[in-house]
KERO-820305 format. One line per field, with one value per residue (C-alpha): y, z, x; residue number from 1. Coordinates in Angstrom, 3 decimals, decimal comma, always signed. Layout:
BEGIN
Y	c(Y  ...);
Z	c(Z  ...);
X	c(X  ...);
zalo	c(NUM  ...);
//
This chain:
BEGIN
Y	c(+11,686  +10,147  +12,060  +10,898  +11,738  +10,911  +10,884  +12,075  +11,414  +14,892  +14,335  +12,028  +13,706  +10,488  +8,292  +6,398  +2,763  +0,955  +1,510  +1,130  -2,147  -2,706  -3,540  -1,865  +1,314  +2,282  +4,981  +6,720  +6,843  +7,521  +9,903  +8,647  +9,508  +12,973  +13,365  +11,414  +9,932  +8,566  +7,262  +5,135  +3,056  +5,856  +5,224  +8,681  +10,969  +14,013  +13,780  +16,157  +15,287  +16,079  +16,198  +15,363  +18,380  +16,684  +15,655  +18,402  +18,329  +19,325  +22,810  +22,135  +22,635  +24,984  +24,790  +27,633  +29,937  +28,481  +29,642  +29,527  +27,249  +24,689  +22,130  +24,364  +26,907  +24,664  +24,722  +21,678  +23,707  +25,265  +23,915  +22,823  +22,549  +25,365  +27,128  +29,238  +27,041  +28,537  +27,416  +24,339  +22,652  +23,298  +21,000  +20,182  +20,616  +22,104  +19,682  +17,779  +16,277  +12,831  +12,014  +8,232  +8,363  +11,853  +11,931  +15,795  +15,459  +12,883  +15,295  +18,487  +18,255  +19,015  +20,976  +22,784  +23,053  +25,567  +25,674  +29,430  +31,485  +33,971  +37,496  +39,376  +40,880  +43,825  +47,959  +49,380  +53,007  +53,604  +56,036  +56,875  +57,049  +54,526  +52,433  +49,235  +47,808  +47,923  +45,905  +48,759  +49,865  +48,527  +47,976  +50,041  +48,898  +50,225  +50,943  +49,767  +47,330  +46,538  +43,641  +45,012  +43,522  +45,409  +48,049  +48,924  +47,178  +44,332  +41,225  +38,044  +35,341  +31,738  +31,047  +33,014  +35,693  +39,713  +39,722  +42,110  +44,878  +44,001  +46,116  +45,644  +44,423  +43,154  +44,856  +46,136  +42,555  +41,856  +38,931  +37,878  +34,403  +32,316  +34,188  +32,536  +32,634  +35,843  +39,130  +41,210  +44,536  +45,132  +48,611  +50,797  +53,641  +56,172  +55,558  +58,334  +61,513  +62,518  +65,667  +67,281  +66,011  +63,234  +60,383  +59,661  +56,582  +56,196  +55,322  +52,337  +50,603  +51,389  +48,249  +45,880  +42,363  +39,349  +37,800  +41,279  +42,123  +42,156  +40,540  +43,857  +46,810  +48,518  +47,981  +51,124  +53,928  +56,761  +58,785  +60,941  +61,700  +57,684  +55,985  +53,286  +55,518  +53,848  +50,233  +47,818  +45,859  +43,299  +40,482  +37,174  +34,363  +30,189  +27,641  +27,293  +30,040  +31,011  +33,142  +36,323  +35,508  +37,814  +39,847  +42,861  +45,436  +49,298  +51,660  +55,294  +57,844  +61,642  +64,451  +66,884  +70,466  +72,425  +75,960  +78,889  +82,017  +83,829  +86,149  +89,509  +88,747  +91,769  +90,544  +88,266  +84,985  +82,807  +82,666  +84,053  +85,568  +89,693  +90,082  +91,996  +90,206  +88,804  +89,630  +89,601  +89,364  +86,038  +83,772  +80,234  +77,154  +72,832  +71,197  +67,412  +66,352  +64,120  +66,328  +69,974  +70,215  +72,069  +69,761  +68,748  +68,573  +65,432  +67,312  +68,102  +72,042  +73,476  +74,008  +77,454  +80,498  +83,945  +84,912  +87,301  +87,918  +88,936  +86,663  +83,227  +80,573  +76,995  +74,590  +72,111  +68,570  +67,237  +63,787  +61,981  +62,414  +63,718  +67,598  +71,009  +73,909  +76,873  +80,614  +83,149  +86,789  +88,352  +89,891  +91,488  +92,455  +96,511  +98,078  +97,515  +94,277  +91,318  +88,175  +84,968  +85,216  +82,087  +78,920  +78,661  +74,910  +73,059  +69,774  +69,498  +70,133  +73,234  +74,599  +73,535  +75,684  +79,290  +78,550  +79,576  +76,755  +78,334  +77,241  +80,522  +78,871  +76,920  +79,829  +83,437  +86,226  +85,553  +81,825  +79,982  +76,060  +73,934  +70,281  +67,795  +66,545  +63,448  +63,525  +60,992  +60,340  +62,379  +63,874  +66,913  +67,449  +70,228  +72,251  +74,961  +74,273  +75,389  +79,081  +81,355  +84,130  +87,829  +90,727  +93,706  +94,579  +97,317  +100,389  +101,725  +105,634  +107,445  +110,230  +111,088  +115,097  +117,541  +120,188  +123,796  +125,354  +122,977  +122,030  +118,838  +118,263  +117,455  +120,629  +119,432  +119,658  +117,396  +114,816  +113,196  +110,539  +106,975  +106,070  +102,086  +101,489  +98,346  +96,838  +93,738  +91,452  +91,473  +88,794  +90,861  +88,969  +91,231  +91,597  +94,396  +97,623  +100,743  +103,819  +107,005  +109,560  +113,355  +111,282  +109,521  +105,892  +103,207  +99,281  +98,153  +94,624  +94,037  +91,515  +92,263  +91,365  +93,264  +94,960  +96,951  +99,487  +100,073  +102,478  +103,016  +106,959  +105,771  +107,262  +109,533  +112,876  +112,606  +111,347  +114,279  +115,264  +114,917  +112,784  +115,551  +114,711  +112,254  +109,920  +106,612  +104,977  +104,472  +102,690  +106,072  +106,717  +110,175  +111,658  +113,308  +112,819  +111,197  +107,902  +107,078  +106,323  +107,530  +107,441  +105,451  +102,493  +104,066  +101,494  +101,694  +100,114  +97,313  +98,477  +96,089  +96,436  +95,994  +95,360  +95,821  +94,981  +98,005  +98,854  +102,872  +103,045  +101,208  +100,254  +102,827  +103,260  +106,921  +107,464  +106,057  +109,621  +110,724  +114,161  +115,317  +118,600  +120,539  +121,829  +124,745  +124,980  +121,642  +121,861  +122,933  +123,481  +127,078  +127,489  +125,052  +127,189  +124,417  +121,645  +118,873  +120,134  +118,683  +114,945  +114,520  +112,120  +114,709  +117,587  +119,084  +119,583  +119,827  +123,641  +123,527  +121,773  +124,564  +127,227  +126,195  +125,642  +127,513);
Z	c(+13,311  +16,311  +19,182  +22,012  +22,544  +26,088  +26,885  +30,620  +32,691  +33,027  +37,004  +38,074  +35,749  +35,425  +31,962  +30,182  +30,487  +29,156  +26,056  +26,546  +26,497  +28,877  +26,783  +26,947  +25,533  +23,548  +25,483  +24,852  +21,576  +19,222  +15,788  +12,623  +9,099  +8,901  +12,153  +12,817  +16,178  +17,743  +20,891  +19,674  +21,759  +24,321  +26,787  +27,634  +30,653  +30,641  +29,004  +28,583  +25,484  +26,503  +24,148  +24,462  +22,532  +19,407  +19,706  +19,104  +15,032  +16,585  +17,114  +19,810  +19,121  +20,729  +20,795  +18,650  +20,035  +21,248  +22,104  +25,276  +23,733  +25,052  +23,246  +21,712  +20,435  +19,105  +15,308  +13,425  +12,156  +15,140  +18,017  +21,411  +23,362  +25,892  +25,022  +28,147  +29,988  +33,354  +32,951  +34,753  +31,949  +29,681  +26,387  +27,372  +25,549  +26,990  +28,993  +26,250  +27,568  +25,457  +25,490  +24,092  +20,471  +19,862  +17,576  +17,401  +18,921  +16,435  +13,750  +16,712  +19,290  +17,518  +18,318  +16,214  +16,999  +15,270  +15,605  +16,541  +13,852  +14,542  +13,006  +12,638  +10,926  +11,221  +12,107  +10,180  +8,795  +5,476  +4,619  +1,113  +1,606  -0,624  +0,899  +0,659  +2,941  +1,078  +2,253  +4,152  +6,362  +9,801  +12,046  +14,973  +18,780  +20,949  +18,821  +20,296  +17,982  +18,656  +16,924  +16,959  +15,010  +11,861  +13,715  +15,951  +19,064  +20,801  +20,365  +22,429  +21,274  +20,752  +24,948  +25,571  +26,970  +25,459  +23,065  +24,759  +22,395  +21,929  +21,454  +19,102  +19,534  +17,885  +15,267  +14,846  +15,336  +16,746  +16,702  +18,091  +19,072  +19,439  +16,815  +16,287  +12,989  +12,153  +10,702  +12,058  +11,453  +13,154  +14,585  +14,935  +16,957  +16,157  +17,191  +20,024  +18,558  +18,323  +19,376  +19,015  +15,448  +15,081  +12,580  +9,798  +8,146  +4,722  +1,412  +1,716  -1,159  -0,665  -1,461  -0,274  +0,663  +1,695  -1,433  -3,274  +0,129  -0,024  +2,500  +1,832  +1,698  +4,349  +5,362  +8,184  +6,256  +5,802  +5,666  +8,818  +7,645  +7,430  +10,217  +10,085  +10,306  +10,837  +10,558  +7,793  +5,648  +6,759  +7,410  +7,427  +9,318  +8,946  +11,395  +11,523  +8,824  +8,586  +5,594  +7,731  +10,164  +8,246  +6,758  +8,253  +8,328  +8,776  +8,020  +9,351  +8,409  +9,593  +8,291  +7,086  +6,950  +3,579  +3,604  +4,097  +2,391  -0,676  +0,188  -2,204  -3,893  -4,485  -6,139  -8,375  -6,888  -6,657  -2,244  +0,182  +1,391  +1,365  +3,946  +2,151  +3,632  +2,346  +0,065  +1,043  -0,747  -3,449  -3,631  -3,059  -3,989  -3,203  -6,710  -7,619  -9,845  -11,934  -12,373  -11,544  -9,667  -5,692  -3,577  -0,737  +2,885  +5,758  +6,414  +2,429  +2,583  -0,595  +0,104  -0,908  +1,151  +0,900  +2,164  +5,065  +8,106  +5,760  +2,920  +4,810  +4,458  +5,520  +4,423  +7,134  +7,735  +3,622  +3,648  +1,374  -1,939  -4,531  -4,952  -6,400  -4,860  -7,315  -6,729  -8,364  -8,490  -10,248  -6,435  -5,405  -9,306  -8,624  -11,328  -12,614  -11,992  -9,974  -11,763  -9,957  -9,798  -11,667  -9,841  -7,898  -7,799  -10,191  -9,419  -5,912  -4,451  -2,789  +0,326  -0,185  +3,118  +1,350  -2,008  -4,425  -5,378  -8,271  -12,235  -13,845  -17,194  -18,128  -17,568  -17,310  -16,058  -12,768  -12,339  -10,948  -9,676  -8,002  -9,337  -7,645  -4,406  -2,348  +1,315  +3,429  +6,647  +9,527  +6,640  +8,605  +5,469  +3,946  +6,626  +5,782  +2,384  -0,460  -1,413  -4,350  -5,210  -6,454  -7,235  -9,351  -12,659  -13,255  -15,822  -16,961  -18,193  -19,658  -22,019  -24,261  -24,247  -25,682  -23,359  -23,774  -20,929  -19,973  -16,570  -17,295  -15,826  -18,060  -17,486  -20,167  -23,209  -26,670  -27,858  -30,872  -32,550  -34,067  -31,752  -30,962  -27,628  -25,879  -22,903  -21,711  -19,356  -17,892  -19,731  -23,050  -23,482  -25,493  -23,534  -25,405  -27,177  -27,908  -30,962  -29,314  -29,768  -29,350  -26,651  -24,831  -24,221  -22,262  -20,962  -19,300  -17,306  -16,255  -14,002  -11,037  -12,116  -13,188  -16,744  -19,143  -21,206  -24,514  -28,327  -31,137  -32,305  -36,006  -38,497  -35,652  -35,118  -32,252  -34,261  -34,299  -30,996  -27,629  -24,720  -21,356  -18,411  -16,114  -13,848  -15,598  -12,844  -12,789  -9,732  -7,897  -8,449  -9,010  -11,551  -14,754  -15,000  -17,571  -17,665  -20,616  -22,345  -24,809  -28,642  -31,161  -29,059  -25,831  -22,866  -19,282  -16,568  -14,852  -12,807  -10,676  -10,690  -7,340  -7,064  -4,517  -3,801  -2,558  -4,992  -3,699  -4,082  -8,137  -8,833  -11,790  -12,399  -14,262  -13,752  -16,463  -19,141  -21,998  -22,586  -25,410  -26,643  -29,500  -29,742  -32,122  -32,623  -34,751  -38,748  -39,396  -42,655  -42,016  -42,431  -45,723  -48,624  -51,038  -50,883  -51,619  -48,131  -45,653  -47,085  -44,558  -41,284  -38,790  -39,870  -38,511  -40,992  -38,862  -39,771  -36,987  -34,293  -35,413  -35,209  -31,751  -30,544  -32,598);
X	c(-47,845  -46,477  -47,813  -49,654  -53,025  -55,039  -58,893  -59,221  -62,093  -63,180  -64,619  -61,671  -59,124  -57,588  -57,024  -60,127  -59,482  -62,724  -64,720  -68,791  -68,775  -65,513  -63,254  -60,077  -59,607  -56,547  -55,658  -53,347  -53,918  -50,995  -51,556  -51,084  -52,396  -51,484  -51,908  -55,550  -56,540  -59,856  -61,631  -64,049  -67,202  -67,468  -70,009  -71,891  -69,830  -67,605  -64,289  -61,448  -58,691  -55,093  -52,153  -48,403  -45,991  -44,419  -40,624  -38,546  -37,459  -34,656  -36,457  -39,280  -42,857  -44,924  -48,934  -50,666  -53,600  -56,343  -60,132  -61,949  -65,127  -67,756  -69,035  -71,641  -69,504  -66,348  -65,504  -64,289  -60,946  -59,471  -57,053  -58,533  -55,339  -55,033  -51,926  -50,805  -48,219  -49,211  -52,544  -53,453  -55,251  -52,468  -52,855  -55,900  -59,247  -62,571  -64,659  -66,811  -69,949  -70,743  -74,864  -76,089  -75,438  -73,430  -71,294  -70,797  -67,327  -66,226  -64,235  -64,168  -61,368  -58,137  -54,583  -52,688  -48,761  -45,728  -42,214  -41,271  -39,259  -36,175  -36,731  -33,517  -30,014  -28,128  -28,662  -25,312  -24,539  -24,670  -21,878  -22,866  -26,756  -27,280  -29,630  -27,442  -24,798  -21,286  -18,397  -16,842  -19,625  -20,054  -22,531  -24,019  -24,284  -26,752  -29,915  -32,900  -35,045  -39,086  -40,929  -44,476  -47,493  -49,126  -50,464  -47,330  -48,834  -46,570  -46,254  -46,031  -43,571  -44,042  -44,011  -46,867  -44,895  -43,867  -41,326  -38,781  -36,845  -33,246  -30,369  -28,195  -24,626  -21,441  -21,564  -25,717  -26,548  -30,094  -32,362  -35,862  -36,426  -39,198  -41,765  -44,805  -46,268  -48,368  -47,687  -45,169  -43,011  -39,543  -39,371  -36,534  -35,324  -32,773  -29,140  -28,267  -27,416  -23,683  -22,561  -26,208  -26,488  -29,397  -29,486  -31,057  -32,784  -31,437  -33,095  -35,587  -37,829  -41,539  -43,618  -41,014  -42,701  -41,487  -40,832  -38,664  -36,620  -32,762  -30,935  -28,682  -31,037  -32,869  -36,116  -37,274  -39,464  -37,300  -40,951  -41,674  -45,023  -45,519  -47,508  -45,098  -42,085  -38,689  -41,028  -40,201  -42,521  -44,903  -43,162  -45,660  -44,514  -45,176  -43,718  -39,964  -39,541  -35,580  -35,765  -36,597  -33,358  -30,790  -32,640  -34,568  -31,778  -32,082  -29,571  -28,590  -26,293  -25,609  -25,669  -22,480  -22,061  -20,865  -19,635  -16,893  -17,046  -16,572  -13,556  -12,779  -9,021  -7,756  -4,492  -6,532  -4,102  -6,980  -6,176  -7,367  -3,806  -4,624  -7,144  -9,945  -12,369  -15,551  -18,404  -21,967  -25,309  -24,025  -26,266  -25,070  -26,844  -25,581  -26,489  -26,655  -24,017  -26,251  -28,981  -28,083  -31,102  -31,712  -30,250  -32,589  -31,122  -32,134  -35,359  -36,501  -35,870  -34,021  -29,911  -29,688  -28,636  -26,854  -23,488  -23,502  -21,414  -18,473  -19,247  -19,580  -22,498  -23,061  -25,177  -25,951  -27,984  -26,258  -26,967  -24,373  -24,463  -22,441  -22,814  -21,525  -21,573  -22,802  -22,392  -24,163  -22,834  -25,993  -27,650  -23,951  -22,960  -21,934  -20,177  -17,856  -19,196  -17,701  -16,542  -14,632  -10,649  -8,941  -9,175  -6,086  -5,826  -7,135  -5,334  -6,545  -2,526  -2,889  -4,498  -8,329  -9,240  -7,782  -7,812  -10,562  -12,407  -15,229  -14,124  -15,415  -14,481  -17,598  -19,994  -18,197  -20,384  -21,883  -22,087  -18,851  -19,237  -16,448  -15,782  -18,045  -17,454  -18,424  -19,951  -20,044  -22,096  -20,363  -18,184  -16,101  -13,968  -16,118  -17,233  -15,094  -13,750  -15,487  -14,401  -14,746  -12,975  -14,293  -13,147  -14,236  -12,844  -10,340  -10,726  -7,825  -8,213  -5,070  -4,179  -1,422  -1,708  +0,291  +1,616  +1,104  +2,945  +6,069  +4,732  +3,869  +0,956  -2,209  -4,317  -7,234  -4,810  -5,513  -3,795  -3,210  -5,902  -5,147  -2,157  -2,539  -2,010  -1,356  -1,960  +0,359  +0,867  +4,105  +5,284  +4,479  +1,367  -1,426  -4,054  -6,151  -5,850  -7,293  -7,083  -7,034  -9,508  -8,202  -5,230  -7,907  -7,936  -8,978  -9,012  -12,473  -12,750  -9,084  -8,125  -5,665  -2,302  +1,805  +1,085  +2,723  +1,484  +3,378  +2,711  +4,190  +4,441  +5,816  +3,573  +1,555  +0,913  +3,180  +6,202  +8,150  +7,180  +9,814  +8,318  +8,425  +10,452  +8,158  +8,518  +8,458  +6,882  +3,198  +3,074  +3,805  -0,158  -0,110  -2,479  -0,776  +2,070  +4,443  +4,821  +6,674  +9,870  +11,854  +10,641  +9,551  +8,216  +6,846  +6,784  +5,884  +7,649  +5,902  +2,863  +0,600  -3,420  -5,246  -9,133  -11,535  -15,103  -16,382  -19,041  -18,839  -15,318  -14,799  -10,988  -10,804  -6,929  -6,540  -2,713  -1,021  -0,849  +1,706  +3,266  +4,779  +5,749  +7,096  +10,687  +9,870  +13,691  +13,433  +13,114  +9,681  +7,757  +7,158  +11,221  +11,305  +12,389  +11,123  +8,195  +11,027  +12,163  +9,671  +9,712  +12,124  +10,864  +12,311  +10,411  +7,102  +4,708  +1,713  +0,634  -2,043  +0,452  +3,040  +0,315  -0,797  +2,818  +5,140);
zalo	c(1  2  3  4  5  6  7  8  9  10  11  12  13  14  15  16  17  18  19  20  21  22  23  24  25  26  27  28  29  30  31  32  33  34  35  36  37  38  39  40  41  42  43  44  45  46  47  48  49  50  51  52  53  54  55  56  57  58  59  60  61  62  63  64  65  66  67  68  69  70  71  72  73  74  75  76  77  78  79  80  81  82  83  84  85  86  87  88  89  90  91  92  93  94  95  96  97  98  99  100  101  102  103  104  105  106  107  108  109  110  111  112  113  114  115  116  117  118  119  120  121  122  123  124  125  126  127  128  129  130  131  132  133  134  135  136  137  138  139  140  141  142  143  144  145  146  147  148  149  150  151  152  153  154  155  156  157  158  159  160  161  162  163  164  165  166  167  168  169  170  171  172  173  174  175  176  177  178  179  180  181  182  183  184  185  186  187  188  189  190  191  192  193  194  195  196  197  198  199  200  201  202  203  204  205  206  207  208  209  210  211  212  213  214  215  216  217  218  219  220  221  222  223  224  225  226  227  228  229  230  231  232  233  234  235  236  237  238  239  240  241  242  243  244  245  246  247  248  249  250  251  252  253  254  255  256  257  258  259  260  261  262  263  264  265  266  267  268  269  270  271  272  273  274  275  276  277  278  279  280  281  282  283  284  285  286  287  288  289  290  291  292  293  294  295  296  297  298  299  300  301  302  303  304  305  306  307  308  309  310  311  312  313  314  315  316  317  318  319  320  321  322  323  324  325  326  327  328  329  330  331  332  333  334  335  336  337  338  339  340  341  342  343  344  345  346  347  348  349  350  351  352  353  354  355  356  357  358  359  360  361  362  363  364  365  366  367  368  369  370  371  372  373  374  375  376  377  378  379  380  381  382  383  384  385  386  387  388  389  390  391  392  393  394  395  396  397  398  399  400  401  402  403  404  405  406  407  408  409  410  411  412  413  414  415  416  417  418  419  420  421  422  423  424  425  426  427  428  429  430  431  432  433  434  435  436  437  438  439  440  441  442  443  444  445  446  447  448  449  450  451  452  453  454  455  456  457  458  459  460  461  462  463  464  465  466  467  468  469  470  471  472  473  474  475  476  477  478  479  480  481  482  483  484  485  486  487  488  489  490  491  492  493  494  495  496  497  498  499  500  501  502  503  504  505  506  507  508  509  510  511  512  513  514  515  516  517  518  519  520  521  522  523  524  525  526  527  528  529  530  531  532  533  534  535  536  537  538  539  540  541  542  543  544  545  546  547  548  549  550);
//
């Protein structure tokens, strides 16, 4: 209501000033009613309608579209005024041609005004991938933004002129002005690329409308097979509509890289310190914390791969997420088989770039996973971070052997059965032990590490028998020889165990042996004059031993 509303003589251009009979005519006529006017008691003659723009409410008002018509094509519903400002009828109607009597125009020449919207908010990047802006991310600068209609195709704003793309600014901010109702989508490009890597759009809710969007999620389609890739949702329009001002956002993030190696520890430290180098051929596999399933990198391919090059691997394009990385032994497994050295640093203190990273705990065998991990968008911290140690496990071959010709030197002589030997950390900590058969024993699936090996001949066959002269030192890795001490409780000295992954070359130590011998000179049970005279504990009453060596 309000607005002014002239009746132009449509030759002369010029205002209407008498009605038929020449009386004055109200012109120009003001609406009221909801908008109603009139020019009533027309006399017949060409006439053009011209309308004033409604006061501004305190946005101004802008005419809406309007139809090139005559008066046998106009419709009672739609608006008259010609919208294009340039044009030189602009707000006026079509030339209407009255006849004697017609009343065809009476309910036909209207106009139809809006007040233009703002369509806007925010381009930020969403660190976590979580499709929502959190209070710590920021915005990004520099992204170009489109307003296109439903189809992609653009748009012209409430002037009559293109709606230009903006870039975005002070933070990701962008806004179009001056939107006239209708259907739109906001259209975004990628930010630039940084150092070769592009972005990514993050998580979005298909079958967003206007009425379930978030003024904090993101709205382009993270779908590259989409036709409206990196579009939001329709977004419909009315005059003066402010809910869409804050509101269309898109978010971005890029991807991180996850790798290093899985190195071969020889001295089972859980670091990477003694420059064996790396093991090929383990599979390697990035894992969802929440699910266990195949993580999927920025582009949907599975994030598994094999270590090669000297046991390295990389993952790359990880969008954030929160991950494990899982290593599988079962394609490298010679034998004696592989298995993952003790997680050096469990507590997160040491050196995460040398250390060994894989908790064989949980699963033993040939599946080791490190704790789970967060990655960020442009996360660097992982690149080269997530190790596992391997190494193969040691057998450990001996004899205790009776000599036969005082060289001492095991030449494929027996040895006693049913002697418990030992085998100890260095700390005297039992780690296994084995009953000898004919002086033969053995440790299978050692760990590197400083051992002991240790027996008791008390209540043996070899109780009465004198240790030969050896070296005592087993670390002198010499095949044969005599490693023990003196009698009853036979102990080694110290020794440390090295592995290696070569699969032809096995870490099979066989140099830790016992000789003992017979000093025939000793009380034996041949020499007994009575049976009461080999009860004693010093006396060999062995007839075969005494046969053999006596």
């Amino acid at each position: 209501d309000g607005l002014q509303v002239t009746l132009l003589d449509g030759v002369t251009m010029t205002p209407v000033v008498n009605e038929i009979n020449f009386a004055a005519l109200t012109n120009p006529a003001t609406t009221a009613g909801g908008g109603m006017y009139s020019f009533d008691d027309l006399p017949p003659g060409q006439y053009i309608v011209q309308f004033a723009v409604p006061v501004p409410t305190p946005d101004p008002w802008y005419p809406t579209q309007s139809a090139i018509e005559t008066d046998g094509s106009d419709v009672n519903n739609d608006s008259d005024a010609e919208n294009d400002a340039l044009a030189p009828n602009y707000l006026q109607s079509h030339l209407i041609i009255l006849n004697s009597g017609d009343t065809d125009e009476a309910d036909k020449i209207d106009a139809g005004f809006f007040q233009a919207s703002i369509i806007g908010d925010m381009v930020w990047e969403d660190v976590n991938g979580n499709g929502v802006q959190d209070g710590c991310e920021i915005g990004l600068d520099g992204v170009i933004v489109s307003l296109v209609d439903v189809m992609g195709a653009p748009v012209n704003g409430a002037d009559g002129q293109p709606v230009l793309d903006q870039m975005t600014m002070g933070g990701g901010m962008y806004q179009f002005m001056l939107v006239a109702p209708g259907d739109y989508r906001v259209e975004f490009d990628l930010p630039a690329a940084i150092g070769g890597v592009q972005w990514y759009p993050t998580e979005f809710t298909l079958g967003d409308t206007d009425m379930t969007d978030p003024d904090t999620d993101s709205d382009a389609n993270n779908d590259p097979g989409d036709v409206n890739y990196l579009r939001s949702h329709v977004i419909n329009i009315v005059s003066g509509e402010v809910d869409e001002q804050m509101r269309i956002d898109a978010g971005f993030w890029l991807p991180a890289m996850i790798g290093d190696n899985v190195f071969c520890d020889e001295n089972g430290n859980g670091i990477d310190d003694d420059g064996a180098g790396g093991v090929d051929i383990v599979d390697v596999r990035l894992i969802y914390t929440n699910t266990g399933a195949t993580a999927l990198d920025a582009d949907g391919t599975n994030l598994t791969t094999t270590t090669a090059g000297g046991g390295m691997y990389m993952f790359e394009l990880v969008p954030p997420g929160n991950y494990i990385v899982e290593f599988s032994l079962t394609a490298a497994t010679p034998s004696p088989p592989f298995v993952f050295t003790a997680q050096y640093d469990p507590d997160g203190l040491g050196d995460d770039f040398s250390d060994s990273d894989v908790d064989p705990n949980p699963f033993g065998g040939t599946l080791g996973q490190t704790e789970a991990f967060d990655v960020i968008s442009q996360d660097t911290d992982h690149e080269m971070r997530w190790d596992a140690g391997v190494y193969q496990t040691i057998e450990i071959v001996g004899t205790i052997w009776l000599e036969d010709d005082a060289n001492n030197m095991f030449k494929g002589e027996t040895g006693p059965s049913g002697v418990l030997v030992e085998l100890l950390t260095a700390d005297g900590s039992k780690v296994d032990e084995f009953t000898t058969n004919q002086g033969d024993y053995g440790f299978n699936g050692i760990a590197p590490g400083d051992y002991i090996i240790r027996f008791d001949v008390t209540g043996t066959p070899i109780e009465s028998a004198t240790p030969c002269p050896g070296s005592n030192d087993p670390n002198d890795m010499v095949d044969n020889d005599d490693n023990g001490t003196d009698n009853p409780m036979v102990e080694t000295a110290p020794f440390t165990l090295l592995s290696n992954c070569d699969p032809n070359n096995p870490p099979n130590v066989n140099y830790i042996d016992f000789c003992y011998f017979f000093d025939c000179n000793d009380e034996n049970a041949l020499a007994a004059t009575a049976c009461s005279d080999i009860q004693t504990i010093d006396i060999i009453c062995d007839i075969a031993t005494l046969g053999t060596y006596c």
